[in-house]
N, C-alpha and C positions, 0 to 999 in steps of 0.2 A: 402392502402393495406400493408400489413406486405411484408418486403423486400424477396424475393426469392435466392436460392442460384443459378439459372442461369438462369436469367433478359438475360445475352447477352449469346449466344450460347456455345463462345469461353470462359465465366467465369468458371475456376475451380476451386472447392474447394475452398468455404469460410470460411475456415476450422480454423480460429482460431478467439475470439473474446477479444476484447482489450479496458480497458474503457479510458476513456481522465482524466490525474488528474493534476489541478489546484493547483496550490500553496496554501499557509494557509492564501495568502493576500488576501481578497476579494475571499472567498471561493466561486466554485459553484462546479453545477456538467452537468454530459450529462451521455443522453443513452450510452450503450454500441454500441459499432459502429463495424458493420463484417468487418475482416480483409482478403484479400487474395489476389489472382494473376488474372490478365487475357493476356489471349494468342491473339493476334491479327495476322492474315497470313494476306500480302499483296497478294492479285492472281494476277499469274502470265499472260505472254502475251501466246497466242495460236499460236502464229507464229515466238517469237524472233525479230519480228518488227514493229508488231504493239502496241501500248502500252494498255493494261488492268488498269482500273482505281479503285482503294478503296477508297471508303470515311471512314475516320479513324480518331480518340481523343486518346488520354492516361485520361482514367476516374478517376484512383485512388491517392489517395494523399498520396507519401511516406510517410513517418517519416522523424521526425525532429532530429538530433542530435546535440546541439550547449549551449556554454555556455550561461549558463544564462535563465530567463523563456521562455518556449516557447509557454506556455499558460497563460493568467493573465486577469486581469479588465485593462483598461484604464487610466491611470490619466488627459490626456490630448491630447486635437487635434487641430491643425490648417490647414491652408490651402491647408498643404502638406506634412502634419506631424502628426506622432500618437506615444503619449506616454506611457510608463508605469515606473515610478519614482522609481522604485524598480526591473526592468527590472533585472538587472545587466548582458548585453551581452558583448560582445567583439567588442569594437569598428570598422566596415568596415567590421566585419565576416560574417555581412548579407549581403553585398549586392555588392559581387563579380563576373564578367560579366559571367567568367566561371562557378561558381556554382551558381546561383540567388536563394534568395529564398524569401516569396510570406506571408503575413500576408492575416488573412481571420478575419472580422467580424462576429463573433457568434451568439449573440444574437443581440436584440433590433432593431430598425425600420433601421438598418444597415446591419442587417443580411444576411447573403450571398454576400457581398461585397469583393473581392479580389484585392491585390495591390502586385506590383514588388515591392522589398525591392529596391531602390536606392543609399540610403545613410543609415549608420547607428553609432548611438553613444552608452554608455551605458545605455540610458535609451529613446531616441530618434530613430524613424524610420521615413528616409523622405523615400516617394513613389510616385511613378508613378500613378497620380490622376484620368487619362484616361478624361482628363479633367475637371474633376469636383473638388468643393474646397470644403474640405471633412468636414468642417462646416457646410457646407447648408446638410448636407443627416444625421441629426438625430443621431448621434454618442454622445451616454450617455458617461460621465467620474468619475470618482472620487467612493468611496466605495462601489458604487451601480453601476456601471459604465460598461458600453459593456464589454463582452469578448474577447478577441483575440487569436489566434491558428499562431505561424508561421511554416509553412512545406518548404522543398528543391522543388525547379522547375527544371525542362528541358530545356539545349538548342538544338539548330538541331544536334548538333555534342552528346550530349550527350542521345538524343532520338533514333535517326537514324544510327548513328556509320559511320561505314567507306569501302570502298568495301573486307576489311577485314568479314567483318559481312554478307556480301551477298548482300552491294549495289553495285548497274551498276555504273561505275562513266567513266568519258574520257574525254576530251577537251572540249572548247565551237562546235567546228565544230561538235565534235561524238555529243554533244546534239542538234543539230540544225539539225542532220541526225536520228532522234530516236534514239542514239542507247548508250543512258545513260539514268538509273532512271532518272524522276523528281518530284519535290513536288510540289504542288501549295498551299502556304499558305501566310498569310499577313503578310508583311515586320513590320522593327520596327514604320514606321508612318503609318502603317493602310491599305499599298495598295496591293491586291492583287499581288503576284509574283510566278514565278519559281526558285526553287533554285537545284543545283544540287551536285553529289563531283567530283572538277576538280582533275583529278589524276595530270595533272601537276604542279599543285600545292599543293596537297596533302590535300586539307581545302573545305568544300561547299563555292560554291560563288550563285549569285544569278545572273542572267542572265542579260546580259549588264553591267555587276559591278568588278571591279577589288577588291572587300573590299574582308577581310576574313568575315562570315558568319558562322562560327562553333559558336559563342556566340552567336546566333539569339533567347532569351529568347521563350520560350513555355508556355505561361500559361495553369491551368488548362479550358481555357474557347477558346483553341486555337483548331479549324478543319483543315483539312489537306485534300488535295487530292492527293494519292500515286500514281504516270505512270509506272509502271513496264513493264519492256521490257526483261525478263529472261522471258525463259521458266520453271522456278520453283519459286513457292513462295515463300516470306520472311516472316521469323517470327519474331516478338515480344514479348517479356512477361514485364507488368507492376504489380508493387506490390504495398500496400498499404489500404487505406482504404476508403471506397465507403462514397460520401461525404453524410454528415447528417445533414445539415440546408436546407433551401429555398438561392438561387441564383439570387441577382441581377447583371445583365451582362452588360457592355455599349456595346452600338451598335452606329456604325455612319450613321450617317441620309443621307448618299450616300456615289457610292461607291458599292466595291465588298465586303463582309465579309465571311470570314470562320468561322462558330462556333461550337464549340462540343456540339455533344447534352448532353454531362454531363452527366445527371442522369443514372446511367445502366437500366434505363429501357426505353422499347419499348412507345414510346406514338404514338398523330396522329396529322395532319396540324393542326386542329380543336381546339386544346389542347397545341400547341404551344403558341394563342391566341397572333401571332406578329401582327394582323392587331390591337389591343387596343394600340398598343406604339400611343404616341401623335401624330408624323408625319407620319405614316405610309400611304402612297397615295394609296389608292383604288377608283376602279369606285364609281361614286356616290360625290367623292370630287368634288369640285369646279376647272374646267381646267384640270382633270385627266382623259387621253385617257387610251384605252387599250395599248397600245404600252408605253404606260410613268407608271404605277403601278408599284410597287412596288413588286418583285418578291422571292420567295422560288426555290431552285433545287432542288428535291429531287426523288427516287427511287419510282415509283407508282405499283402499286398492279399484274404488270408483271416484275418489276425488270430493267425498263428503265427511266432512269434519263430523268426528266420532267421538265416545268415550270410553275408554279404556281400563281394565283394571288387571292384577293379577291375583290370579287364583290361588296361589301355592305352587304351581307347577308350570302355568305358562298362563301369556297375557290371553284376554279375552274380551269380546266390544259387549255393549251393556247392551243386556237384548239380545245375545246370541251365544251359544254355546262352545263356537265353532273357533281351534285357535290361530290366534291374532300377532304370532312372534313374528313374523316377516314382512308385518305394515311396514312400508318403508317412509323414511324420516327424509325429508330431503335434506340438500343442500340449501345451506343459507335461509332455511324458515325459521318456525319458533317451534319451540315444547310448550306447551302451554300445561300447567301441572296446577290439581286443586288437589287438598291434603289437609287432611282433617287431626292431626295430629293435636299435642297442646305444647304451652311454653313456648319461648321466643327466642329458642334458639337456633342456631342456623347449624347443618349438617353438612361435611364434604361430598362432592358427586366425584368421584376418579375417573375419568375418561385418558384413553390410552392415545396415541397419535396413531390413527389410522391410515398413513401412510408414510414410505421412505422418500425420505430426501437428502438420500448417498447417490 
């Protein structure tokens, strides 16, 4: 489907459009790609102490400003490394805790791959491989060689701000009493947490942890769960541009995951099509109860966060017989995924671009 100017309710004004241009080395090109804002309100509590929950993403992909290409071909890739021998960046400019920024493979059987910049040289970018050794996943190099985009990322302090901006923040005690925001999103190794902002310390910490936590990188493929305890809601606005390849995502094979559903558009369980990943436990596996599957959270066709599983044949809500393939997923929320699986290894999710932007 040709992309809409408001896929998510709160997108406004896709009002300007911006093409991507590659250097003269290993020319390509791309669609033009809509640029513009979206507004996200966290809702507020109705009582001041109970907390009201948003499932919320940041969908859009700044711009990049930084010396050196920020679009190019490949020359080379290893384990944990991806190059462009003609790069020419600023040595460590990428891949600083406070500003992170996030290379994305464009084309070829790579496409839709994203990585934290971790280290960077002038023509070397090591990355955060989410596991994987970026050899084995089909990355073309040399004159004809994948493309690469690198954009700025998010951390918690740089997404979410500070009670300056309209977060609850107060002690661990005021959080352990409701009576600070909190976030429920995945730490830097993968696991489900709370994090909040201690005002006595002036920095988010994450619950039970004395680290600071304002550098907590955000990628684009990061969900969130907002607790708000104001009786007014918070707003955000994200700028940039609506992504335009297909998206491969690692997922861990257990465990809690928060994932953004990325695309600004609305799809359904059905169409998420998590039960094809390789180890995904549904009834009908061999040793898979109903209580041990593999499960989705998400908001069902009254607006109450549910859970989900599949049966072999189609999704179904826990507790109901009745099928569940046309729950729709919105725009700009999260997946929330529990998965009982074992081992520590992370799995690719293939998601297709659900809309044209010719």
């Amino acid at each position: 489907m040709k992309f809409p100017q408001f896929l998510i309710p709160s997108l406004v004004a896709v009002a300007t459009l911006g093409a991507l241009t590659y250097p003269s080395h290993g020319q390509t090109s791309v669609a033009t790609v809509p640029q513009g804002f979206v507004n996200i309100t966290i809702k507020p509590s109705t009582d001041g102490t109970t907390p009201t929950l948003t499932q919320f993403s940041a969908p859009l992909q700044p711009a990049a400003t930084i010396t050196g290409q920020s679009v190019g071909r490949l020359s080379g890739v290893a384990a944990s490394t991806l190059s462009n021998s003609s790069a020419g960046w600023t040595a460590s400019a990428l891949s600083s805790t406070t500003a992170p920024f996030y290379v994305k493979v464009r084309t070829g059987s790579g496409a839709g791959r994203i990585f934290r910049i971790t280290a960077n040289t002038s023509t070397d970018l090591t990355v955060d491989t989410q596991g994987f050794d970026l050899t084995t996943l089909g990355i073309a190099t040399g004159a004809s060689g994948d493309s690469y985009e690198i954009f700025p990322g998010y951390t918690l302090l740089s997404l979410l701000g500070t009670p300056t901006e309209g977060v609850i923040g107060g002690n661990s005690t005021q959080f352990s009493a409701n009576q600070t925001d909190k976030v429920l999103i995945n730490d830097s190794i993968g696991i489900a947490r709370f994090f909040y902002y201690d005002t006595s310390v002036s920095q988010w910490r994450r619950l039970g942890s004395a680290t600071n936590q304002n550098t907590l990188p955000i990628s684009p493929f990061t969900g969130m769960t907002y607790y708000r305890v104001s009786t007014t809601p918070l707003s955000f606005t994200f700028t940039g541009k609506v992504p335009d390849t297909n998206a491969k995502i690692a997922i861990p094979t257990t465990g809690t995951t928060l994932l953004a559903s990325y695309f600004p558009a609305t799809t359904t369980l059905a169409s998420l099509a998590l039960n094809t990943l390789p180890t995904w436990r549904k009834l009908g596996d061999a040793g898979v109860t109903l209580d041990d599957t593999d499960r989705v959270l998400a908001e069902d066709s009254i607006g109450i966060v549910r859970s989900f599983y599949f049966d072999g044949t189609s999704w179904k809500r826990v507790g109901s017989n009745s099928v569940q393939d046309s729950v729709a997923i919105s725009a700009g929320s999260t997946i929330y995924l529990t998965r009982f699986g074992s081992g520590t290894n992370n799995e690719t999710w293939a998601r297709t671009l659900p809309y044209s932007l010719n």
